[in-house]
TORFILUM-467373 format. One record per residue (C-alpha): x, y negated, z negated; residue in three letters. Coordinates in Angstrom, 2 decimals, m for minus. Layout:
N
        c1        c2        c3   mimi
         X         Y         Z    Ala
...
This chain:
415
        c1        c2        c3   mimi
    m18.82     50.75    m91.57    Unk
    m21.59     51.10    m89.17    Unk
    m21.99     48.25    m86.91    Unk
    m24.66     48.94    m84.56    Unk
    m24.62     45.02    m83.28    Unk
    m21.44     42.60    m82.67    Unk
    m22.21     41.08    m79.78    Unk
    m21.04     43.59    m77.52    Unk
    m24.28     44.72    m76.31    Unk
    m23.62     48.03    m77.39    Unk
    m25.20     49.70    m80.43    Unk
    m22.20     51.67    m81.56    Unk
    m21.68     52.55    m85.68    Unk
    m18.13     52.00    m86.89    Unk
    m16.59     52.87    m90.16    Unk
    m13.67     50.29    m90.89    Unk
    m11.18     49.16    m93.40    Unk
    m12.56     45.63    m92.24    Unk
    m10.25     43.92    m89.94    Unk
    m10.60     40.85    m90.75    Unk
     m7.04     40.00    m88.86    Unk
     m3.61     41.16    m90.35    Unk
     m3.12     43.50    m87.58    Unk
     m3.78     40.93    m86.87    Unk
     m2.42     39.52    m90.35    Unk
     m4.45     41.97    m91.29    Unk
     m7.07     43.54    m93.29    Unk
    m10.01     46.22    m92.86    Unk
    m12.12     46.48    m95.93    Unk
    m12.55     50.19    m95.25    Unk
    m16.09     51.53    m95.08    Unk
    m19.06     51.39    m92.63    Unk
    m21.54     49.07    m91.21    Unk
    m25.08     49.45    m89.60    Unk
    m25.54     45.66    m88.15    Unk
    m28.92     43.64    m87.45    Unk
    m28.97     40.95    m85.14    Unk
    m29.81     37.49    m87.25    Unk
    m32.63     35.55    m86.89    Unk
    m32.74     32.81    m84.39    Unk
    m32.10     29.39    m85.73    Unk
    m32.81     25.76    m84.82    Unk
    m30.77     22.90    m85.33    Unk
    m28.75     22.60    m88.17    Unk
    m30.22     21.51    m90.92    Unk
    m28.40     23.18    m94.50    Unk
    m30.79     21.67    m97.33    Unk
    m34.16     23.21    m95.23    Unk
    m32.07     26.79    m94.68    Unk
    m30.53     26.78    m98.48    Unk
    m33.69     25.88    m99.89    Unk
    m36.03     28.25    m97.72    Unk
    m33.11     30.74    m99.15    Unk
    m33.50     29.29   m103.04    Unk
    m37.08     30.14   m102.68    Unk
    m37.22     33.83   m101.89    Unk
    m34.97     34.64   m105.17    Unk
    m36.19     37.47   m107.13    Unk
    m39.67     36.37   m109.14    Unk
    m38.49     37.43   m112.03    Unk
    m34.92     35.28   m111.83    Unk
    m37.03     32.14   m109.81    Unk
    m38.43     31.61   m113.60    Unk
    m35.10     30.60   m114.32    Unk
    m33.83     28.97   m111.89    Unk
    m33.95     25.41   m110.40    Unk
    m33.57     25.44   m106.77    Unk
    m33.23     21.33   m106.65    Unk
    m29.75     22.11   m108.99    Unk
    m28.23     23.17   m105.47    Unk
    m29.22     19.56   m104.61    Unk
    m27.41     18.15   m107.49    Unk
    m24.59     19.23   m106.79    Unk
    m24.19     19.19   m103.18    Unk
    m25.03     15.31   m103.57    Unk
    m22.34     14.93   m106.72    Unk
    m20.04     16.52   m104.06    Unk
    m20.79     14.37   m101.17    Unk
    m21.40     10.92   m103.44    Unk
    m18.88     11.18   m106.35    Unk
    m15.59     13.40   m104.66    Unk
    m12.28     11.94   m104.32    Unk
    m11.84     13.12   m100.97    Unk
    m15.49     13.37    m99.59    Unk
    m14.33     12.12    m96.58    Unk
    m12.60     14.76    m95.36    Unk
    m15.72     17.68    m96.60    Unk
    m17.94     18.05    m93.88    Unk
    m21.51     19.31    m94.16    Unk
    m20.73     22.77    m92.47    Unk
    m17.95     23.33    m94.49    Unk
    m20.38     23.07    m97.82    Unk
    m22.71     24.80    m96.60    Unk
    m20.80     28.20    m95.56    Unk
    m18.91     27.49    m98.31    Unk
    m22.02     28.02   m100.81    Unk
    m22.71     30.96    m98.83    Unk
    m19.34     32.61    m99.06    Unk
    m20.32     32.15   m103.17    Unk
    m23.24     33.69   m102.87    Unk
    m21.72     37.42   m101.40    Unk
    m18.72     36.52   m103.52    Unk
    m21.07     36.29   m106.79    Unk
    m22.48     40.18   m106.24    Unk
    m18.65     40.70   m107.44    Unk
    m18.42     43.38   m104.50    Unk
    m15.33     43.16   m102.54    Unk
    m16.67     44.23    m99.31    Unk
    m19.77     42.55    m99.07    Unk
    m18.39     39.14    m97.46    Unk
    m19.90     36.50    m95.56    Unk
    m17.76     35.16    m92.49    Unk
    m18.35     31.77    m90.53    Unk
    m18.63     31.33    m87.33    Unk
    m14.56     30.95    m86.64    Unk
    m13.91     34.16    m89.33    Unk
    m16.64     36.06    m87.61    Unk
    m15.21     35.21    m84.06    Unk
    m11.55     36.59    m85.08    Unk
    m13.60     39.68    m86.73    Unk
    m14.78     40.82    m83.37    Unk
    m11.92     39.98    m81.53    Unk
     m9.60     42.28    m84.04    Unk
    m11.98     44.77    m83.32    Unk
    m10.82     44.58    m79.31    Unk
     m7.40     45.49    m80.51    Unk
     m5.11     42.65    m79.52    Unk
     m4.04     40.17    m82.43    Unk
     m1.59     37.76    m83.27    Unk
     m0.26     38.88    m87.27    Unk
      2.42     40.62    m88.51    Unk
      0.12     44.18    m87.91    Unk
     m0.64     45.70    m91.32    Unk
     m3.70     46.24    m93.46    Unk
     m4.05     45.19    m96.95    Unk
     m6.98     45.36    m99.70    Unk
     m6.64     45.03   m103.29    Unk
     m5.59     48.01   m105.50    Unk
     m5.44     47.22   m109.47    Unk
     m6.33     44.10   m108.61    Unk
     m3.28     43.26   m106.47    Unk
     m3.39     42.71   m102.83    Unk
     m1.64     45.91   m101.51    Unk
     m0.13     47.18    m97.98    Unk
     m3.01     49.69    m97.02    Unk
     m0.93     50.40    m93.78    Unk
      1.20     49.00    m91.49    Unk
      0.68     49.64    m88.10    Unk
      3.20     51.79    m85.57    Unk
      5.51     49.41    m83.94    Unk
      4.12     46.03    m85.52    Unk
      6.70     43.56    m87.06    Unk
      5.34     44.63    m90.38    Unk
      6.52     48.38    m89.60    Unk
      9.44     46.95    m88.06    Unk
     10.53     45.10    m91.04    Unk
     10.24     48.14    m93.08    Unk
      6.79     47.62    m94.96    Unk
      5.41     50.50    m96.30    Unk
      1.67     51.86    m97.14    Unk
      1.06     51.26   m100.91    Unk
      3.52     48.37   m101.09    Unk
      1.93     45.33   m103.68    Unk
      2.40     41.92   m102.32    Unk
      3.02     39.57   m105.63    Unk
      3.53     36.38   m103.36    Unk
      3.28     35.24   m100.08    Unk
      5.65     32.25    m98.68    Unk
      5.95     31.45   m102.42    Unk
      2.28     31.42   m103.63    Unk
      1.45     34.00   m106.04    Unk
     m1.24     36.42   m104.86    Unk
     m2.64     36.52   m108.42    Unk
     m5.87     36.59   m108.83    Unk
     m6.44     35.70   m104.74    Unk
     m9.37     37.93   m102.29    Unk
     m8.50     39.80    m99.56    Unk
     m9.89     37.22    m97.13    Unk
     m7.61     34.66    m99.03    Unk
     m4.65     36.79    m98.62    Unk
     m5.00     37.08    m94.79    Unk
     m5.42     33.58    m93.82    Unk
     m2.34     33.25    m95.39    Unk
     m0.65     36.00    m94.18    Unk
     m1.73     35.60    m90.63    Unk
     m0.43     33.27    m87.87    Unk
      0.55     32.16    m84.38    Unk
      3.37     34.49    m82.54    Unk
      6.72     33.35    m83.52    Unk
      5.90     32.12    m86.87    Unk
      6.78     33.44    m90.02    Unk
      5.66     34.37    m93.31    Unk
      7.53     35.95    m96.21    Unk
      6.30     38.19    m98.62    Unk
      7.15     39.53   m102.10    Unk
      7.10     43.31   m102.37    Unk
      6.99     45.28   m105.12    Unk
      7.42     49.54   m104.18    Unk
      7.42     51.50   m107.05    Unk
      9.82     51.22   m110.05    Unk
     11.86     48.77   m107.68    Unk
     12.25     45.30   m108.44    Unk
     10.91     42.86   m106.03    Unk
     12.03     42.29   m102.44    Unk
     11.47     39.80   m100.09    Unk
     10.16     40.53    m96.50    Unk
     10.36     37.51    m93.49    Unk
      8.57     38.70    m90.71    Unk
      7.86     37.17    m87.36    Unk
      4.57     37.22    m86.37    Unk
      3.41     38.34    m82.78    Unk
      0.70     39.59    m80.35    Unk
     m0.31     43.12    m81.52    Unk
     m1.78     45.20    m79.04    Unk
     m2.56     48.52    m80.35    Unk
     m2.75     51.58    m77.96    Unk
     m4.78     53.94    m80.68    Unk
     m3.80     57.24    m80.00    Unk
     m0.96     59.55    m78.71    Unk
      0.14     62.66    m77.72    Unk
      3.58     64.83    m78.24    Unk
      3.29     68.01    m76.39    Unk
      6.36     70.09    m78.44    Unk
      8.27     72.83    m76.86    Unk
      6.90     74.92    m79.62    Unk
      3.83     74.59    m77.93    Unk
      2.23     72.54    m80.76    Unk
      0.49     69.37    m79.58    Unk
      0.80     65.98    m81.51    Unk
     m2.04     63.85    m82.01    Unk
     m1.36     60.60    m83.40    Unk
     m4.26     57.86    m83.70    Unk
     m3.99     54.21    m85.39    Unk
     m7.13     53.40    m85.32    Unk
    m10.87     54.58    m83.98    Unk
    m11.25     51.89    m81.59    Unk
    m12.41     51.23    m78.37    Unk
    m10.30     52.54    m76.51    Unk
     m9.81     56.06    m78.15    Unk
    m12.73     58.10    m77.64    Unk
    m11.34     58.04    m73.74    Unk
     m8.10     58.97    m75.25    Unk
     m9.19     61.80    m77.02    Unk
    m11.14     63.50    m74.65    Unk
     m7.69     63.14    m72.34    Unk
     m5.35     65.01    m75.07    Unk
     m8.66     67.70    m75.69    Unk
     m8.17     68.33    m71.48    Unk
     m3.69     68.48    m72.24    Unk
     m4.38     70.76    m75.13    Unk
     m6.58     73.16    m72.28    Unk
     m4.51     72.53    m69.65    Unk
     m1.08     73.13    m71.28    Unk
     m2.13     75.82    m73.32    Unk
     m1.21     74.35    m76.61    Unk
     m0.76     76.80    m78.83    Unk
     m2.21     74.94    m82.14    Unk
     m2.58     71.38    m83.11    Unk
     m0.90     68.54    m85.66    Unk
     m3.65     65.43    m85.92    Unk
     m1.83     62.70    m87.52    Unk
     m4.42     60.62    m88.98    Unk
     m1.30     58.85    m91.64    Unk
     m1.89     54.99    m91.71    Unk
     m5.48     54.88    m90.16    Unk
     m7.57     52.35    m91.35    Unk
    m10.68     53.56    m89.48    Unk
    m12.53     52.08    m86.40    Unk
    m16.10     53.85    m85.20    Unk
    m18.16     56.57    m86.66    Unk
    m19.16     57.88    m83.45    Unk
    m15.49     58.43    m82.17    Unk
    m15.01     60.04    m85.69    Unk
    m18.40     62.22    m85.25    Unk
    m16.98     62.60    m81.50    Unk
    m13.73     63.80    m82.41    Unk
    m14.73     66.36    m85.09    Unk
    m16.98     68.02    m82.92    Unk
    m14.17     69.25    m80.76    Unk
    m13.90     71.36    m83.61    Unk
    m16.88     71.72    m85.69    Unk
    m19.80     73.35    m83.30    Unk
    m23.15     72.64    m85.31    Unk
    m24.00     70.96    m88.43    Unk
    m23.45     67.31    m90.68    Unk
    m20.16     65.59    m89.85    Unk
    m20.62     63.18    m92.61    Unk
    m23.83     61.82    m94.52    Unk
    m24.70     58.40    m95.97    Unk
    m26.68     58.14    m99.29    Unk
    m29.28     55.31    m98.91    Unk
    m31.34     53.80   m101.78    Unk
    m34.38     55.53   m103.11    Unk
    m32.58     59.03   m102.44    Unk
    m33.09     58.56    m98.78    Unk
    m30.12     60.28    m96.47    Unk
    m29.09     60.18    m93.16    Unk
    m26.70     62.73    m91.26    Unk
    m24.97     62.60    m88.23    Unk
    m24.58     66.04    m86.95    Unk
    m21.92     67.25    m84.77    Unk
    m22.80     67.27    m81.01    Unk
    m21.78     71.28    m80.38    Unk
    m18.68     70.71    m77.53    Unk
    m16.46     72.68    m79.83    Unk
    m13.46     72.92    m77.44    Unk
    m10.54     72.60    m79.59    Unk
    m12.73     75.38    m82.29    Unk
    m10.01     78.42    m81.74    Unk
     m6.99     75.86    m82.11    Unk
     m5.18     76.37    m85.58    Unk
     m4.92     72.71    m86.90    Unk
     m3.16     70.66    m89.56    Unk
     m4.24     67.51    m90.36    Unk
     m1.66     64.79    m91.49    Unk
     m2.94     62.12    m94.25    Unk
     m1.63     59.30    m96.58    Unk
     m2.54     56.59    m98.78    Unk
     m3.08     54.72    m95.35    Unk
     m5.64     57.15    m94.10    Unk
     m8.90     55.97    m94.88    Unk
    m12.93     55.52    m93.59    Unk
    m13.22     57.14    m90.45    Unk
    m10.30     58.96    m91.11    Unk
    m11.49     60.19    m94.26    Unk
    m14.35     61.23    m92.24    Unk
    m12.74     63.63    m90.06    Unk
    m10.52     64.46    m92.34    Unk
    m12.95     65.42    m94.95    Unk
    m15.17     67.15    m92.23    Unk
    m12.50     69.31    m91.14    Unk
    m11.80     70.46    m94.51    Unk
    m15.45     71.17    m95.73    Unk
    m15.81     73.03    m92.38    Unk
    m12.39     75.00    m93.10    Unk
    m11.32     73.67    m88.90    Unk
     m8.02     72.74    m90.34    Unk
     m5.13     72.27    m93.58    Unk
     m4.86     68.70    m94.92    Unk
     m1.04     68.23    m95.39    Unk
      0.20     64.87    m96.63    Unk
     m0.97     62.65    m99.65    Unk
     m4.40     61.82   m101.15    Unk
     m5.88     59.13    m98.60    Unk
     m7.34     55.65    m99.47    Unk
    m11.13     56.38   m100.54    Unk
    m13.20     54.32    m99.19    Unk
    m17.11     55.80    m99.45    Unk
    m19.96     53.00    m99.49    Unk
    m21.60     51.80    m96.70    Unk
    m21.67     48.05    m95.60    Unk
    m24.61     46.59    m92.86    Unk
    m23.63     43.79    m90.81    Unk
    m25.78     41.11    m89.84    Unk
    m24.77     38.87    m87.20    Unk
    m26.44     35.43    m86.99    Unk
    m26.91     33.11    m83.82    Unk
    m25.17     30.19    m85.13    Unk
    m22.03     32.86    m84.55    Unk
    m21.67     33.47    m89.11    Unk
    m22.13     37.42    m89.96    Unk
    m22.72     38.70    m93.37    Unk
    m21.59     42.31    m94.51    Unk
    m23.32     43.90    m97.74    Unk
    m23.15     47.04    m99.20    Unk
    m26.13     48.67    m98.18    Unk
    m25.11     52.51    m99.14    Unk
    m22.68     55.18    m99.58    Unk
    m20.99     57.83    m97.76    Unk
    m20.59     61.18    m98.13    Unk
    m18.35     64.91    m96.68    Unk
    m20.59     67.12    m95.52    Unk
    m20.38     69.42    m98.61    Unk
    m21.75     66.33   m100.34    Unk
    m18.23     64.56   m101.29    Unk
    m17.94     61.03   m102.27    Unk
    m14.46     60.50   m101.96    Unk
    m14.77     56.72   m102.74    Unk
    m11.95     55.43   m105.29    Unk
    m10.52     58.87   m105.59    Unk
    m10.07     59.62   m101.51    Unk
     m9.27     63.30    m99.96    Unk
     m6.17     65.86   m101.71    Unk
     m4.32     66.81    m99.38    Unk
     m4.29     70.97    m99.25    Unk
     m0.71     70.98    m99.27    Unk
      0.74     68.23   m101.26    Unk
      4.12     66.56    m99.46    Unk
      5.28     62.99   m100.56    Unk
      7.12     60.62    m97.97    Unk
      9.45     58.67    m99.85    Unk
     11.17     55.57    m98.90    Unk
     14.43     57.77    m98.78    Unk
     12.72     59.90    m96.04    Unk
     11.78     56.70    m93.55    Unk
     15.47     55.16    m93.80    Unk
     16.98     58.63    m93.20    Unk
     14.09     58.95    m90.22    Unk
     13.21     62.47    m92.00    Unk
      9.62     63.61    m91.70    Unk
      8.83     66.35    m94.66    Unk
      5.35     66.32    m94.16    Unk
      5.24     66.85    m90.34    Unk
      7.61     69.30    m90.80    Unk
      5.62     71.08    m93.06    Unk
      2.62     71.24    m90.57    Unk
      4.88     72.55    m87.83    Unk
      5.69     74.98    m90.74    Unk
      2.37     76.05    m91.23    Unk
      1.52     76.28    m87.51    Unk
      4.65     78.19    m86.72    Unk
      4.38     80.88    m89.54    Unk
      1.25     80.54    m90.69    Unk
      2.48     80.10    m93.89    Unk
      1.59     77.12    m96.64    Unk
């Protein structure tokens, strides 16, 4: 997701499995963003806006439609309700507008109050109160995208591609992603409980304590084979600086080749990802998006090159997705590195973000996303080059087949 505007006052792109808060409680709705600031607004005034909005409709649809049927039935609502008492104005009217992205019938295009849009951007600055994992919806069930290193949710054994069938109870049939993590997330020291389903197995019930997640987003293993270990969560704000340090280890140790371990990365900003690749890749596309009316735009390495000579194997999972899948997929179109691991999420349209002044931010899919050899890895994500399963077998025995398979590679050059 490209977000060039959150109230940061910095124009930065990021491509995200949208973290709406499960890392939080936690979800990204993996892709990109390229954000607009909103329109100012005047007071609040929800018939003027929603029929100024009514009004603009397609000419061809506006034939059909009767913009004073809004009307109807927001005054049914507020005359005739049970419980109109307790339904305020604001909560109709973001409520009508939350059906309105929801009726494209596009998961990621979502429109967030002012409260939802708050918690969006403070996710984004990495500290949250959840149970740290991201979900989205796979076969239409809400599904452990990946749970985050040293959160509860990792802590109380959660794994990437486990299907949540209820939460404290309440089935998750039929329920959104954004439904799912309201639910799901929480103040420290709460709890929620969740029904997992892994596989063949029959289903299991996970309590987990909630608690402040503050995620560090990358790390580094120097080995005394000389390989250096590269681990990032997430492409945050914090790990562009972080990179740059393990580039200057990998010089100043003389690492002899490198592991990335992009397993269980939900994404974070395209220029970190563009960034990052360019330590290896010294000219040409990192990764393209696909606009409407066959326009394209491509973001094109920036030529530092550093870590270019540096055999590499890249780790990836079901959890790896967006920016991952960027530099992932860049890598391997480039031939800068081996792809050991499983095939990652797939994630490949394009959301804008537009952020409004009354503090409410809608995302729509605006585009897609493409490798630079002209991939689109959406639904069916990245192969790994060398296939190697973790099973749940492997993480209670605290085995690691598929880093020891890179350290395999590295070592004798052998796949």
């Amino acid at each position: 997701m490209n977000i060039k505007y959150m109230r940061i006052n910095k124009f930065k792109k990021i491509s995200v499995i949208v973290l709406i808060a499960l890392v939080l409680a936690g979800t990204f709705t993996i892709g990109f963003f390229t954000g607009r600031k909103g329109q100012a607004a005047g007071a609040f005034n929800p018939k003027e806006i929603a029929y100024s909005a009514a009004n603009q409709v397609n000419a061809a649809d506006s034939a059909q439609l009767d913009p004073s049927l809004y009307w109807q039935v927001w005054d049914a609502l507020q005359t005739d309700y049970l419980n109109k008492s307790q339904v305020t104005d604001s909560a109709l009217f973001y409520g009508s507008l939350k059906g309105m992205a929801e009726a494209t019938g596009d998961p990621y295009t979502v429109f967030m109050d002012p409260s939802e849009a708050e918690q969006f951007v403070s996710d984004l600055n990495g500290t949250f109160e959840g149970i740290g994992a991201e979900v989205g919806i796979r076969n239409d069930i809400i599904t452990i995208i990946a749970p985050l290193d040293g959160t509860p949710a990792q802590k109380a054994g959660l794994m990437a591609g486990d299907q949540i069938y209820a939460i404290d109870g309440q089935s998750t049939a039929g329920m959104s992603v954004d439904e799912a993590v309201k639910l799901i997330r929480g103040d420290k020291g709460t709890s929620v409980t969740l029904s997992i389903v892994r596989g063949q197995e029959k289903p299991k019930d996970y309590t987990i304590t909630r608690d402040v997640i503050v995620v560090k987003s990358l790390t580094t293993e120097m080995r005394a084979d000389g390989i250096l270990v590269i681990r990032i969560s997430g492409f945050n704000n914090d790990t562009e600086d972080l990179f740059n340090q393990a580039v200057n280890l990998a010089l100043t140790k003389n690492a002899k080749s490198i592991i990335l371990d992009l397993r269980n990365n939900p994404g974070g900003y395209l220029d970190t990802a563009v960034a990052m690749a360019s330590e290896w890749i010294p000219a040409g596309p990192v990764v393209a998006e696909q606009l409407s009316g066959n326009r394209r735009n491509e973001y094109p390495a920036n030529g530092r090159a550093r870590l270019e000579d540096f055999p590499t194997v890249v780790l990836i999972n079901g959890g790896s997705a967006s920016a991952a899948e960027i530099l992932a997929g860049a890598l391997r179109d480039y031939k800068k590195a081996t792809l050991v691991g499983e095939t990652t999420f797939g994630k490949g349209t394009v959301q804008s973000l537009d952020d409004f002044s009354d503090g409410s931010a809608l995302k729509v899919t605006v585009a897609s996303w493409l490798t630079p050899a002209g991939d689109y890895i959406n639904d069916k994500g990245i192969k790994p080059d060398v296939a190697v399963n973790l099973t749940a077998d492997d993480v209670n025995k605290n085995l690691d087949p598929q880093l020891d398979e890179a350290v395999k590679i590295l070592t004798t050059g052998k796949k």
